[in-house]
N, C-alpha and C positions, 0 to 999 in steps of 0.2 A: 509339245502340245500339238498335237491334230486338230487342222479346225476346218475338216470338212461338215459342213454344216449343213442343215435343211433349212429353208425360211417359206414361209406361205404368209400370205395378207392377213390383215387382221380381221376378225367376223365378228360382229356383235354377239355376244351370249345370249340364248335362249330366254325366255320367259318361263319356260317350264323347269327348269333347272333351279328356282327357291321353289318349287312348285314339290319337287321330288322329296319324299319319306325319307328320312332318317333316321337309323334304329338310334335311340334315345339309352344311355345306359346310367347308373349311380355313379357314386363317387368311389364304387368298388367294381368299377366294370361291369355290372348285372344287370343283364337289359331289363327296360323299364318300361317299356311303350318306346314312339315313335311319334316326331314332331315331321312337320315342312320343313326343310332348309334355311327358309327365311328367316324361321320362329327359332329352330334350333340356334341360328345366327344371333337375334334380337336379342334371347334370352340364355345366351352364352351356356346351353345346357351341353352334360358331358356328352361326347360319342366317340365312335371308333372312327379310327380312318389307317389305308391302309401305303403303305411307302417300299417303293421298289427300286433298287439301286441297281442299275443298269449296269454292266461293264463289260466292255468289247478284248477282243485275244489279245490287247498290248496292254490291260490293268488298267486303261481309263475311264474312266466314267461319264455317263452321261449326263448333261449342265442341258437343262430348259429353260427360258425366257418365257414367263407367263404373258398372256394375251394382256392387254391395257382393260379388257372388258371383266376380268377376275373380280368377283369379289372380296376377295383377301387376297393381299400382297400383288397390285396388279402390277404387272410390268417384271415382278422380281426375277430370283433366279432358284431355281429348284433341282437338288442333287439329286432328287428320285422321284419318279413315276408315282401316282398314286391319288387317292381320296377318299371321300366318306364312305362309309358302309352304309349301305342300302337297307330299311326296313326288314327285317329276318332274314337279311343275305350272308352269306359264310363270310368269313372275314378271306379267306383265299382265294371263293371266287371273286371277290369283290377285286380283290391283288389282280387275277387275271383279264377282268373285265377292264380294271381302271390301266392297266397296261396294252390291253388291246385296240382300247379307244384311244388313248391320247399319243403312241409311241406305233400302232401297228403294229407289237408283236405280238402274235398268235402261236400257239402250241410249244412253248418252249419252258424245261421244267422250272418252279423256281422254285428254292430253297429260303426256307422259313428261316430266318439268323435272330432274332426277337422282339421281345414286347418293351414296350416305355410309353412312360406319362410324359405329355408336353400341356402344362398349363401354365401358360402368361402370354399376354397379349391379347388376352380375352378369348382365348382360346381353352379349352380342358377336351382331349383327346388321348385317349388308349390306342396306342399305336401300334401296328404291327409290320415289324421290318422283315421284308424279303430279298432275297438278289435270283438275281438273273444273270447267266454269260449270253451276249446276243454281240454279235459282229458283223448284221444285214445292216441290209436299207430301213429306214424309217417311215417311217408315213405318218405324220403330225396333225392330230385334230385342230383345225383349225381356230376353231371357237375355245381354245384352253391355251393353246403350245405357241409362238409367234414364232423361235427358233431352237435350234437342240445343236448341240456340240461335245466334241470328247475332249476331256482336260485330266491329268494324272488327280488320284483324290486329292492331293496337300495340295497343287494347282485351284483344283476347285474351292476348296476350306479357306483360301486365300481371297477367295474374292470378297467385292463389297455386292451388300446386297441380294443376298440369297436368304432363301424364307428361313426361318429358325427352327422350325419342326424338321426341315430338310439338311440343316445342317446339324442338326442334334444325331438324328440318324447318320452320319456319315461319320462325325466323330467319334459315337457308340463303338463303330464298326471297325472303325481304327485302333481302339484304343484296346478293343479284346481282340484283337488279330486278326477278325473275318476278313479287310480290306488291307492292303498296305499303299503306306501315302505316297512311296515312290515305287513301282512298278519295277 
């Protein structure tokens, strides 16, 4: 286990953030309109959101500690980068924006590995899995990310406490060979 880590203070989340549009889709994926965050949240309607599996040149993966200011699952643990889909936003650039923001990486290609339904917990999300290989430095949104570390996958799928959308995607990805749990 590598556990060079990033850690930054904690920031209270925005106000504007239930504030932001969310593209709003059925129960067959087809967008529908667009709610606020907040309303999307209240009224547990379906949306996409988008999930990015990070993994540096030794096969491990990147494990985030959500901020205590989250609105879902504060404090947990998250195997990959990622969130909602923005109002008529591409579901990829959404993947690149929501990894640019919360992880600092920029321009680096990522590969589409697939789609899946996560609904329980009051949650209903189309989800779209991507990976990335990245072996830089981080640079951690503060108002989302508290700390980031590298753990082999079966390391990570180990732990207690990681969101269940994050570790649905990681098990996906095991289980059809895109990831291996031991490096």
């Amino acid at each position: 286990m590598t556990q060079s880590s990033a850690v930054l203070p904690e920031v209270p989340a925005t106000a504007h953030v239930a504030e932001e549009r969310i593209q709003v889709v059925d129960a067959r994926n087809r967008p529908c309109g667009s709610a606020r965050r907040a309303t999307m949240r209240r009224y547990r309607y379906w949306h996409r959101a988008t999930y990015i599996v990070v993994c540096n040149a030794q096969g491990e993966l990147c494990v985030q500690r959500r901020t205590l200011s989250k609105e879902v699952f504060p404090g947990a643990l998250d195997l990959a980068a990622g969130g909602v889909v923005g109002a008529g936003e591409a579901v990829h650039l959404a993947a690149q924006r929501e990894l640019a923001e919360e992880l600092g990486i920029r321009r680096q290609p990522l590969k589409h590995e697939l789609e899946f339904v996560h609904a329980a917990g009051g949650n209903f999300i189309f989800g779209s899995a991507f990976r990335v290989d990245y072996s830089g430095p981080l640079r951690l949104q503060p108002e989302e990310v508290a700390e980031a570390f590298w753990l082999t996958p079966a390391e990570a799928l180990a732990l207690e406490g990681v969101t269940p959308d994050t570790r649905q995607v990681v098990e996906a990805l095991v289980a059809d060979g895109s990831l291996h749990a031991e490096p």
